[in-house]
N, C-alpha and C positions, 0 to 999 in steps of 0.2 A: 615273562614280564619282570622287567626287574623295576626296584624302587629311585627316585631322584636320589642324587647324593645330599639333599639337603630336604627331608622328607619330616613329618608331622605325625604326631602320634596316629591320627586317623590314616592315614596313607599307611601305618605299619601295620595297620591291624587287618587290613587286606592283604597281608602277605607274612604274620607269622606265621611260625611253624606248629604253634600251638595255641589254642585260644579258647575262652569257655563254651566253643560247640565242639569241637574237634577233640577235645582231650580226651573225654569221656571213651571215643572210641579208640584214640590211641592206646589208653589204657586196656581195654578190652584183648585189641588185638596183640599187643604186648605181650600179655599174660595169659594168653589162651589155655595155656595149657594148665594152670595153676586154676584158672576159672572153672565153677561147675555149672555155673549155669549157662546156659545156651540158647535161652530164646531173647533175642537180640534187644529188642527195645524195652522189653522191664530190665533187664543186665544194664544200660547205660545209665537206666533213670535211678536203679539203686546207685550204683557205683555213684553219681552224683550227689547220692544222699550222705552215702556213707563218710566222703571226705570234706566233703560239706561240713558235717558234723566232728567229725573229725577237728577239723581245723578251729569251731568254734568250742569245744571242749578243749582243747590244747590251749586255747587263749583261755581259759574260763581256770580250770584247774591242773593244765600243766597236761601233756603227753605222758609224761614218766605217772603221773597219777591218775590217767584216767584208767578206766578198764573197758574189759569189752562190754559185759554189763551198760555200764554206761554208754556205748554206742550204741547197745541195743535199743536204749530206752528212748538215747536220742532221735534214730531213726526209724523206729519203729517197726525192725523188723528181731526177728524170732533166732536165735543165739544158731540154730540148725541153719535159716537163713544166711545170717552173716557169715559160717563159716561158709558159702557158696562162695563167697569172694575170696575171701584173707582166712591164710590159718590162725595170725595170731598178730600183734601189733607191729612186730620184728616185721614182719612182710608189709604190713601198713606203712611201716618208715621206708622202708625199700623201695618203693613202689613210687612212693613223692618224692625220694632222691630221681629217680629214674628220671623222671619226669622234667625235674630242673636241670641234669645234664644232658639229658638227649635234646631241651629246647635251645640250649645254652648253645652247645656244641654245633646245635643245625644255624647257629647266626652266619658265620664267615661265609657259608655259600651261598648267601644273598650280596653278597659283597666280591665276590671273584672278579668281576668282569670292572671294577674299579680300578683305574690304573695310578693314579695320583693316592701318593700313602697317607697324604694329609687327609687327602678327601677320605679314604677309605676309612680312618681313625674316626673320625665323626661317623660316620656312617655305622661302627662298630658303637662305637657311645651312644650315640642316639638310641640304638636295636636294642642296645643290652638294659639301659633304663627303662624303654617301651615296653622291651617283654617280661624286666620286673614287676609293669606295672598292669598287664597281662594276668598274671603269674602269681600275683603280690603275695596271697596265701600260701602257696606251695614256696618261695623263695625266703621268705617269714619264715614258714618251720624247718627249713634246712638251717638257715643262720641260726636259731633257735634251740633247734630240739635235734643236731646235728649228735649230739653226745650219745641219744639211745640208739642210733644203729650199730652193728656189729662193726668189729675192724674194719674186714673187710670193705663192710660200705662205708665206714667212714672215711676210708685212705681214697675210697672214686670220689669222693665228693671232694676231700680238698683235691685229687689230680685234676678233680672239673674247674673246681675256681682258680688252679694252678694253670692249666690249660687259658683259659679265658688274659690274664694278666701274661702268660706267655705271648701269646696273639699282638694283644695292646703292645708288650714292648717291641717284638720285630716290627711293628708295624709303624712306630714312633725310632725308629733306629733306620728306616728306608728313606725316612724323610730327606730332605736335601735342601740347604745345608745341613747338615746333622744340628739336633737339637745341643745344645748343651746342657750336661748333669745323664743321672745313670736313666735308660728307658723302663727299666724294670722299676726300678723306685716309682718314676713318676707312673706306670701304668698299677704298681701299685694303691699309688694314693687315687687312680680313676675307679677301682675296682670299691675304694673303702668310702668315696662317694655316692655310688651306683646304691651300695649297702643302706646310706645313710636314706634313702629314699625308700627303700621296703620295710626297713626295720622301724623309721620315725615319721610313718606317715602322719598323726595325730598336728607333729610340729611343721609340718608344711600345709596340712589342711586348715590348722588355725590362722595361718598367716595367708591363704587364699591363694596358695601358689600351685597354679596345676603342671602335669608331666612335661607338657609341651615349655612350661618356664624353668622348668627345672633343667630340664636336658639343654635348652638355650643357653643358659646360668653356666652347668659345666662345659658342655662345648666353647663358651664366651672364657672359659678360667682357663680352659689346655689352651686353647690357640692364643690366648694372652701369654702363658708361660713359655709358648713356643717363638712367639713376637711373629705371629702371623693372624692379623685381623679377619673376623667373618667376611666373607663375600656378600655384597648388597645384596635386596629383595632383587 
């Protein structure tokens, strides 16, 4: 099944790669080996809790300050518990990085079979602000709380967001006529848009602008800067 080239946030969410029923066991099966626990359905419904809370302790007093302590209390399970999942918060960052490059990275193969680069570039824009907005927590603390993983993971995260504005510029450099000005620049300034949407959601929900206007909005600003108008309903 693939999606229209000119699709809706609902239409995408019958075909991301990751969404709030799926991840849970992604995560699960990801980490099996690192997991102690093993009987299947209290494992998903912790893990739910744990980054749940997670994510609203990191808004509240910061990831770098929370402890685990504190995740126990917020989730209610017992320090021997928690370490069933994580050995320690290093591996909690890890684990949410994972998670926004393995969704990131699965977008283009919804998009293969696109032959037109314009079409395919919206079709990329679209995915990529839909599954932020999928996502919005786990994408939130990478922009965020990107500084307390290890080197190591912090050089995947930026080869992830590296990766993604690589994509956008071949993909705006295929076009025909060729755009004018650099592709990377401008798939730059798409990638510090997409941003602008998980990181300020507060200023878009006061102004009453849902994902489906927003993504419209960008889509409506690249295909202006490329001087190629939307296609009608």
């Amino acid at each position: 099944m693939h999606l229209p080239t000119h699709f809706n946030f609902e239409q995408f969410q019958q075909m991301t790669p990751l969404n709030g029923e799926n991840i849970w066991e992604y995560i699960l099966d990801r980490h099996a080996g690192r997991i102690g626990v093993k009987r299947r359905k209290p494992a998903l419904e912790n893990l739910e809790r744990i980054f749940g809370a997670t994510f609203r302790l990191a808004n509240d007093v910061g990831f770098r300050a929370m402890s685990l302590r504190d995740l126990c209390r917020e989730t209610g399970l017992s320090m021997g518990g928690l370490y069933g999942y994580i050995s320690g918060k290093d591996q909690l960052a890890e684990m949410i990085e994972d998670v926004v490059r393995h969704a990131s990275q699965a977008l283009p193969e919804l998009f293969a079979h696109v032959a037109s680069p314009l079409d395919r570039l919206e079709a990329l824009i679209r995915s990529s602000i839909y599954l932020s907005e999928v996502l919005q927590p786990w994408f939130y603390f990478v922009y965020m709380d990107s500084r307390v993983l290890h080197a190591e993971q912090r050089s995947m995260a930026k080869q992830s967001e590296l990766y993604v504005q690589t994509l956008l510029a071949a993909t705006i450099a295929d076009i025909t006529p060729r755009p004018q000005g650099d592709p990377a620049l401008l798939a730059a300034h798409c990638l510090a848009l997409f941003q602008d949407w998980y990181v300020k959601r507060w200023k878009y929900r006061a102004a009453k602008v849902d994902v489906d206007d927003f993504a419209d909005s960008v889509v409506a600003t690249v295909r202006g800067y490329l001087g190629v108008a939307a296609p009608g309903p």
